[in-house]
C-alpha positions as CSV (number, residue, x, y, z in Angstrom):
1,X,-92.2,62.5,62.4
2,X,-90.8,66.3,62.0
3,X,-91.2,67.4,58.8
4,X,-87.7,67.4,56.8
5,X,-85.9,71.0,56.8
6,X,-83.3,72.7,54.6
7,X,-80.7,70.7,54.0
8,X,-77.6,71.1,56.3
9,X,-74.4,72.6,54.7
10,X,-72.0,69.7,53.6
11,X,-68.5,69.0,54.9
12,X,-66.4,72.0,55.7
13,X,-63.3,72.1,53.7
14,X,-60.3,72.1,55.4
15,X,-58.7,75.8,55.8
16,X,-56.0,76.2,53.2
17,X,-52.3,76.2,54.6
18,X,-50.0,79.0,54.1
19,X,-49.2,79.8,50.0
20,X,-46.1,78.2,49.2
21,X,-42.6,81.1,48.8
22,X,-42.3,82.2,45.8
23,X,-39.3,81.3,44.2
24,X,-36.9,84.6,44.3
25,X,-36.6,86.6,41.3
26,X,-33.6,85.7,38.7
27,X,-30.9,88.9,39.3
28,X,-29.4,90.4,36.3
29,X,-27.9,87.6,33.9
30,X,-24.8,87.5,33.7
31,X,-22.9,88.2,30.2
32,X,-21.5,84.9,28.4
33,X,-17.8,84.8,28.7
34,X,-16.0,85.8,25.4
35,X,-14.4,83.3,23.8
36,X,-10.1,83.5,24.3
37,X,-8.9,85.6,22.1
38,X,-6.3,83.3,19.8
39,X,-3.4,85.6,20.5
40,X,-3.7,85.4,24.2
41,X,-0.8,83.6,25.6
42,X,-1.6,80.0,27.2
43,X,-5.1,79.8,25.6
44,X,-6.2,77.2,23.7
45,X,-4.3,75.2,20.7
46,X,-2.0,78.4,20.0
47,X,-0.9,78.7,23.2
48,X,0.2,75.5,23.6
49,X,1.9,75.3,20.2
50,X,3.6,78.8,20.6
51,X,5.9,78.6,23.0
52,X,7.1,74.9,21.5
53,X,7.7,76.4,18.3
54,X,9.6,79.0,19.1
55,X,11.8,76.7,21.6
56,X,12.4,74.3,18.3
57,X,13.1,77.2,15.7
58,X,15.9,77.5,18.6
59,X,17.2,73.8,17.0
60,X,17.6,74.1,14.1
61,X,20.9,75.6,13.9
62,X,22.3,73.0,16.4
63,X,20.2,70.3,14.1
64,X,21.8,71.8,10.9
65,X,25.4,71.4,12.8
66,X,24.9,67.9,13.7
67,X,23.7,67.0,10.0
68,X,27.2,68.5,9.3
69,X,28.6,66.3,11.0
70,X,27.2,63.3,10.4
71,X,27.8,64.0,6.8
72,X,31.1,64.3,7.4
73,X,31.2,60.8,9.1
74,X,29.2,59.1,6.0
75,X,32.1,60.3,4.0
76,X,34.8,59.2,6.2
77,X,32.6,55.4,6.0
78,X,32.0,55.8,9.7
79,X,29.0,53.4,9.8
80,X,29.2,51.9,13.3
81,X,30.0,55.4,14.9
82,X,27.3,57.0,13.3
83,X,25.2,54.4,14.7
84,X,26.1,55.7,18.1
85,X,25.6,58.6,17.6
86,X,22.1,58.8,16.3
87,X,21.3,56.0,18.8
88,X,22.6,58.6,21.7
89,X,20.7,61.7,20.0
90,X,17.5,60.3,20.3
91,X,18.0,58.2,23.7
92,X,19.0,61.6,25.1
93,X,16.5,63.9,23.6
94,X,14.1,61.0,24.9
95,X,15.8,61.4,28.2
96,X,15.4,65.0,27.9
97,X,11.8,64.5,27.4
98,X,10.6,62.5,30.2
99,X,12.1,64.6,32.5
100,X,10.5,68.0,30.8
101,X,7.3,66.3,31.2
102,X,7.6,64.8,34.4
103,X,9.0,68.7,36.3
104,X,6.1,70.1,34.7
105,X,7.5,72.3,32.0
106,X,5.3,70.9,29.7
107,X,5.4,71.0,25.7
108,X,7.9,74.5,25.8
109,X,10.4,71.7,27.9
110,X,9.5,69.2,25.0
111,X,11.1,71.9,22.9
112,X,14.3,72.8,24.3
113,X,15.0,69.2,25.0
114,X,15.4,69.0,21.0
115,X,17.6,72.1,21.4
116,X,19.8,70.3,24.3
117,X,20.1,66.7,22.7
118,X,21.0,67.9,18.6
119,X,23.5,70.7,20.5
120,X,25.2,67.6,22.7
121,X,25.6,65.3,20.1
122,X,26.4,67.3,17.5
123,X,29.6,68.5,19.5
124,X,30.5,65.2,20.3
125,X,30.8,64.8,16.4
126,X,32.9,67.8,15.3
127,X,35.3,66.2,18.2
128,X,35.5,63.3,16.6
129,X,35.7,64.6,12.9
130,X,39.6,64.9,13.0
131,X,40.7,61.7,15.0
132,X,38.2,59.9,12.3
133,X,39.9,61.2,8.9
134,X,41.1,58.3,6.9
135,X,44.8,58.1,5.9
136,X,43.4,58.8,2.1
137,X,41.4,61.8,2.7
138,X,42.7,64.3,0.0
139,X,44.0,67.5,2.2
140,X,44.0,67.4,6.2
141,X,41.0,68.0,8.4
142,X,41.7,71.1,11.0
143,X,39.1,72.6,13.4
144,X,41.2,75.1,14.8
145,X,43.9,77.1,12.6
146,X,47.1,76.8,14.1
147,X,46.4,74.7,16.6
148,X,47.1,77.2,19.4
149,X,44.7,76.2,21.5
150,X,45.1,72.2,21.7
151,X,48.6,72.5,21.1
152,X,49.2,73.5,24.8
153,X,47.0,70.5,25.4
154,X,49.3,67.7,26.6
155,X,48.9,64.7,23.8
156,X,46.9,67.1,22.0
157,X,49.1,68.9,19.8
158,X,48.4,67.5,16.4
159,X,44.4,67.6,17.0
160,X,44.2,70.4,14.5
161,X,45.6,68.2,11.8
162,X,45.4,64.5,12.8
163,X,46.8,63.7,9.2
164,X,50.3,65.7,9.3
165,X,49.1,68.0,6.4
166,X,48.4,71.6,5.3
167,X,46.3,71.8,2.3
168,X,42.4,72.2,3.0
169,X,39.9,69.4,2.5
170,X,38.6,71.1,-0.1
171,X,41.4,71.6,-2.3
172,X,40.8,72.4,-6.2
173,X,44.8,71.7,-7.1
174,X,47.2,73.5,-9.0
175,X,47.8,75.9,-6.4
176,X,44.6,77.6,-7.4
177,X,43.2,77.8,-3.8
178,X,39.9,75.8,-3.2
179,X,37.0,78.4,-4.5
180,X,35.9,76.4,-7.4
181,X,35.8,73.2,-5.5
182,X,33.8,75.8,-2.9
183,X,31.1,76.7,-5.9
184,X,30.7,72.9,-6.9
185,X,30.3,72.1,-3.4
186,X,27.5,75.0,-3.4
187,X,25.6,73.6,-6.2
188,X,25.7,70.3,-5.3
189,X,24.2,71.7,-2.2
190,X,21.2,73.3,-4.1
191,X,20.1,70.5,-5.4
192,X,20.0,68.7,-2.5
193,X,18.3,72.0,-0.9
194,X,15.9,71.5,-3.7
195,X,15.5,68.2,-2.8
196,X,14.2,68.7,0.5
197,X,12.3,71.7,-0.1
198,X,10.0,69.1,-2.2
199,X,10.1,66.6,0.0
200,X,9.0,68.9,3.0
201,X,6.5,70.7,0.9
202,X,4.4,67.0,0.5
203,X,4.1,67.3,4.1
204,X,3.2,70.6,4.8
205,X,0.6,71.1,1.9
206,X,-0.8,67.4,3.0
207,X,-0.8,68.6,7.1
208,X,-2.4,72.1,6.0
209,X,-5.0,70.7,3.7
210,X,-6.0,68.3,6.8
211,X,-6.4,70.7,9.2
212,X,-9.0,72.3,6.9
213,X,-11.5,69.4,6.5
214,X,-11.4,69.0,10.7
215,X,-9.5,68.4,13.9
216,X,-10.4,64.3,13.4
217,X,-9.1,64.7,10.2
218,X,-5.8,66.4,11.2
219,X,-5.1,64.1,14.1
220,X,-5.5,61.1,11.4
221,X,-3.3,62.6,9.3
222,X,-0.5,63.2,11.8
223,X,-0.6,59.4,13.2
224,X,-0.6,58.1,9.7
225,X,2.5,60.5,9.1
226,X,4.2,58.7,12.7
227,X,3.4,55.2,10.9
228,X,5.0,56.2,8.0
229,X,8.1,57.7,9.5
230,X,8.3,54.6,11.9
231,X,8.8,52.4,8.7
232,X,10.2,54.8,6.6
233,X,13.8,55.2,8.8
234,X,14.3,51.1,8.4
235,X,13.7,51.2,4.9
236,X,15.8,54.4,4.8
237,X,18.6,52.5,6.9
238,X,19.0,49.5,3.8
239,X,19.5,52.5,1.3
240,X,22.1,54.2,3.5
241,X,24.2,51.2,4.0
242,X,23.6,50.0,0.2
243,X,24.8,53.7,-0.6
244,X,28.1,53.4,1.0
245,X,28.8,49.9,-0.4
246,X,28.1,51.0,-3.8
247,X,30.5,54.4,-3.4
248,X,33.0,51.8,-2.7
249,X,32.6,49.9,-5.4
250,X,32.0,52.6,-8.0
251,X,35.4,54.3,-6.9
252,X,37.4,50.3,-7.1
253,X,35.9,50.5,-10.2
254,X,34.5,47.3,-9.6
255,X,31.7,47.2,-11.8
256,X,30.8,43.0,-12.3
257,X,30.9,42.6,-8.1
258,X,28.5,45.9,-8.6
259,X,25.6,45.0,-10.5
260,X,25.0,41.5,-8.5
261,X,25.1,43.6,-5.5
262,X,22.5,46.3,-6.8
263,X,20.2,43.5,-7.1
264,X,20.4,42.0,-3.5
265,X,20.1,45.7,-1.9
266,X,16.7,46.1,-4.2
267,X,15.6,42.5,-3.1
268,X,16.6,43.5,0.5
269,X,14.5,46.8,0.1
270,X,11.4,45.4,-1.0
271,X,11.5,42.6,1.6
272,X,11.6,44.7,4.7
273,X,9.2,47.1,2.8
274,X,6.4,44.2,2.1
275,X,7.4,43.2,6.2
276,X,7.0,46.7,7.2
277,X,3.6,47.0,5.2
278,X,2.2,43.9,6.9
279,X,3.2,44.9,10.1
280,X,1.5,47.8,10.0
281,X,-1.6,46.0,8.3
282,X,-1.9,43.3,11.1
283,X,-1.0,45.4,14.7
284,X,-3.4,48.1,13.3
285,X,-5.3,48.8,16.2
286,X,-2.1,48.1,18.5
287,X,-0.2,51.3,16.6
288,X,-3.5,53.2,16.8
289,X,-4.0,52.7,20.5
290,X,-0.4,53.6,21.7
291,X,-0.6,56.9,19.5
292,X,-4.1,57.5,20.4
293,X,-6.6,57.7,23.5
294,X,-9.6,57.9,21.7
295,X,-9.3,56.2,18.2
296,X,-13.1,55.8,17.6
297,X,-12.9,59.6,17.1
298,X,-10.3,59.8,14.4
299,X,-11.0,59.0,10.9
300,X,-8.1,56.0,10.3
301,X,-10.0,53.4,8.0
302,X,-9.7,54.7,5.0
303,X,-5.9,56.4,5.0
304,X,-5.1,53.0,6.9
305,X,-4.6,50.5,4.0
306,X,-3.2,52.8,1.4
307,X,-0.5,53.2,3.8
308,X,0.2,49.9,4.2
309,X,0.4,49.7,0.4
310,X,3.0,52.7,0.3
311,X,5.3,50.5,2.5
312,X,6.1,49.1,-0.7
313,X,6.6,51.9,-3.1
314,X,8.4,53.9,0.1
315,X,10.8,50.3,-0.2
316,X,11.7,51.7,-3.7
317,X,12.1,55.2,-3.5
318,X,14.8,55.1,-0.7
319,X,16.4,51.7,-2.0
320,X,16.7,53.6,-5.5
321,X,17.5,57.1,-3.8
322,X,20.6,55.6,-2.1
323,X,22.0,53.9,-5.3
324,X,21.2,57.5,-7.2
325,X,23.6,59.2,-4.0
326,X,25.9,57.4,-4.2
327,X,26.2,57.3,-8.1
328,X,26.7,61.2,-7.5
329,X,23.4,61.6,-9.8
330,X,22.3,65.0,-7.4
331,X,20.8,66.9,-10.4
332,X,18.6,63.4,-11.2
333,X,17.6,63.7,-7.9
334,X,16.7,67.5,-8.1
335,X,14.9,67.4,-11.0
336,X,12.6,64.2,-10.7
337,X,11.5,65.8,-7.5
338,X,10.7,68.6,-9.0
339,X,8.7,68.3,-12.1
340,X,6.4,65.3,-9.0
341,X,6.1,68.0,-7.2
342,X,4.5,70.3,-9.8
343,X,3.0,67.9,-12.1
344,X,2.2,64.8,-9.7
345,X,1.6,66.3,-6.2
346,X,-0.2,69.4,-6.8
347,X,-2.6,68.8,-9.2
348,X,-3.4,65.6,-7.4
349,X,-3.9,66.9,-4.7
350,X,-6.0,70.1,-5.4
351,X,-8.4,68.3,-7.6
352,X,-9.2,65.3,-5.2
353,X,-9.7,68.3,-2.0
354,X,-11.7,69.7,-4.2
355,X,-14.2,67.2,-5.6
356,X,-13.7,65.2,-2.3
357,X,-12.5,67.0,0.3
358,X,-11.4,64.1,2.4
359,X,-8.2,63.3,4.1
360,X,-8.0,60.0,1.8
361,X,-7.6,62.8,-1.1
362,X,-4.7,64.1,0.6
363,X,-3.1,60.7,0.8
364,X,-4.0,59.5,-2.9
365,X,-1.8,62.9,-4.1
366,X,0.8,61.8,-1.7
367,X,0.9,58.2,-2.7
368,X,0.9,59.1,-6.1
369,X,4.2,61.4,-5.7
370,X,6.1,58.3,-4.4
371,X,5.1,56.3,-7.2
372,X,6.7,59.1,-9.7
373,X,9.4,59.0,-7.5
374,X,9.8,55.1,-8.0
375,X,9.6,54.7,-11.8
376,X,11.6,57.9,-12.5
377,X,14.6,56.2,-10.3
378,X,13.6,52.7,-12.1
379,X,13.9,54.3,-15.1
380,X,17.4,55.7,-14.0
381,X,19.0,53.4,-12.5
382,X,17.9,50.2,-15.2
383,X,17.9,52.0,-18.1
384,X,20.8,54.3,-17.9
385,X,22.9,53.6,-14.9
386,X,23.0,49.7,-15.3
387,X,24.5,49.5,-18.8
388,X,26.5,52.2,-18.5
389,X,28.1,49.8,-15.4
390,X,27.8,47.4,-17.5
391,X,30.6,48.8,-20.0
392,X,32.5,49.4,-17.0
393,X,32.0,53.5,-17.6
394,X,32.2,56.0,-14.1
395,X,29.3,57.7,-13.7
């Protein structure tokens, strides 16, 4: 056999393909956008808010008009057409609303739609003011000073003064001319001006202080405030209604029919404000999801309960509030407020943001100004009020 040689080469390799294409080369990066700046219009939270705000600052004087007005109607006892016509200002702002939304003007059309509805319905009530005078109003009730223009109105002529006399409403007597009546009118106004600067304040400080822990936070804060407000205007309806009565009674000086009244308007108030409270407790999650899309997001659980619980002491403070209006006792009013505000309110509510800094902080101070608000008019009305009512004395 041949001898064995070398041994052969092994198995040739297979020629490798073409190198795969490099991947091209990354071009200059492109800077990041800068962030909007917060004062560009139609960028982010502000510009959304901006143009709204400006369109409602736009309301308020036709808002302040129609308060006018419907004051004017509570003092003529007008119940059933005030009804209408807070009915009709928020069906039509509503109406107003939808269709803002639905062209496409967006939150600026939510706006004016405020502007449009209060301006509407609070011309409809200076029109009515004069045909609604009652026979006893002291002095007649004239929108336009000598009648020139609806006197050439056919049927129109005494619209000026619908009750046939020339002395203003706001008559002081004794030929005196009305400008002390004017300044007691003017301070009675303060107070109330007082009042609601209080009452506002709560609200903003409360809103402000919630926008500082967090967006979550603020958003729970505002749809606890729309629970509130939803319960808060039927409990507020019992005290306006009990107010009237008890005018009428106080000026028939008819003080045993007065005190057995008193106590079913409190019962009534604390019955739809334990009904409103337990509402609110069981359809929790039904209110949540028709003011919310996302409600997993938004802190609710622990501001939830306490608010249920303020149904109750809200049921006292307006009950209480109507019975103080319509006992005249303004200055009360002003002054309770006031010293809540400042020794209550604020100190609550600086100390729990501080050691807590949680939106249930906000809404402990809060819940904490009602209740000073409830046993100062407790106090008022049981302690001074009632036995002075009793003795058959005029507040």
């Amino acid at each position: 056999p041949p001898a064995p040689g070398p041994p052969g080469p092994g198995p040739i390799p297979p020629a490798p393909g073409p190198a795969p294409p490099k991947p091209p080369s990354p071009g200059p990066v492109p800077p990041s956008p800068a962030p909007p700046s917060p004062k560009a219009p139609g960028t982010g939270a502000r510009g959304l808010a901006s143009p709204f705000f400006k369109a409602r600052a736009m309301a308020i004087p036709c808002i302040l008009l129609l308060r006018v007005a419907l004051g004017t109607l509570v003092g003529f006892r007008q119940q059933t057409v005030l009804t209408f016509l807070n009915v009709g200002s928020a069906a039509l702002e509503l109406g107003f609303v939808k269709y803002a939304l639905d062209s496409g003007y967006g939150l600026e059309g939510v706006g004016y739609s405020c502007v449009l509805a209060n301006l509407i319905v609070a011309a409809l009530g200076i029109f009515l003011i004069p045909f609604l005078a009652p026979p006893e109003a002291f002095g007649g009730v004239s929108l336009v000073q000598g009648n020139a223009f609806f006197s050439a109105i056919p049927g129109m002529k005494d619209f000026g003064n619908m009750q046939g006399r020339d002395q203003p409403l706001l008559y002081a007597g004794g030929g005196g001319g009305s400008g002390w009546a004017m300044l007691d009118f003017a301070g009675e106004g303060a107070d109330a001006m007082m009042r609601f600067t209080c009452l506002q304040g709560t609200v903003l400080l409360a809103t402000i202080l919630a926008s500082r822990i967090g967006q979550p936070a603020l958003v729970a804060n505002h749809v606890a405030l729309l629970g509130w407000m939803m319960t808060s205007c039927v409990i507020d309806g019992v005290a306006n209604v009990a107010g009237l009565t008890v005018m009428n009674l106080l000026s028939l000086r008819a003080f045993n029919y007065l005190r057995s009244y008193c106590r079913w308007v409190i019962l009534g108030g604390l019955a739809v404000g334990v009904g409103c409270g337990a509402v609110l407790y069981v359809f929790e999650a039904q209110v949540v999801r028709l003011l919310l899309n996302s409600p997993q997001f938004v802190p609710l659980s622990t501001v939830w309960p306490l608010l249920c619980v303020m149904q109750l002491v809200n049921a006292i403070v307006f009950t209480y509030d109507g019975l103080l209006v319509a006992s005249a006792e303004f200055a009360f009013s002003r002054n309770s407020l006031v010293a809540g505000f400042f020794l209550v309110f604020l100190p609550a509510l600086i100390i729990g943001y501080l050691v807590s800094g949680t939106l249930l902080a906000v809404w402990v101070a809060m819940t904490l100004f009602n209740g000073w608000r409830a046993l100062a008019a407790l106090y008022k009305v049981h302690r001074v009020l009632w036995p002075m009512w009793q003795e058959g004395f005029m507040v």
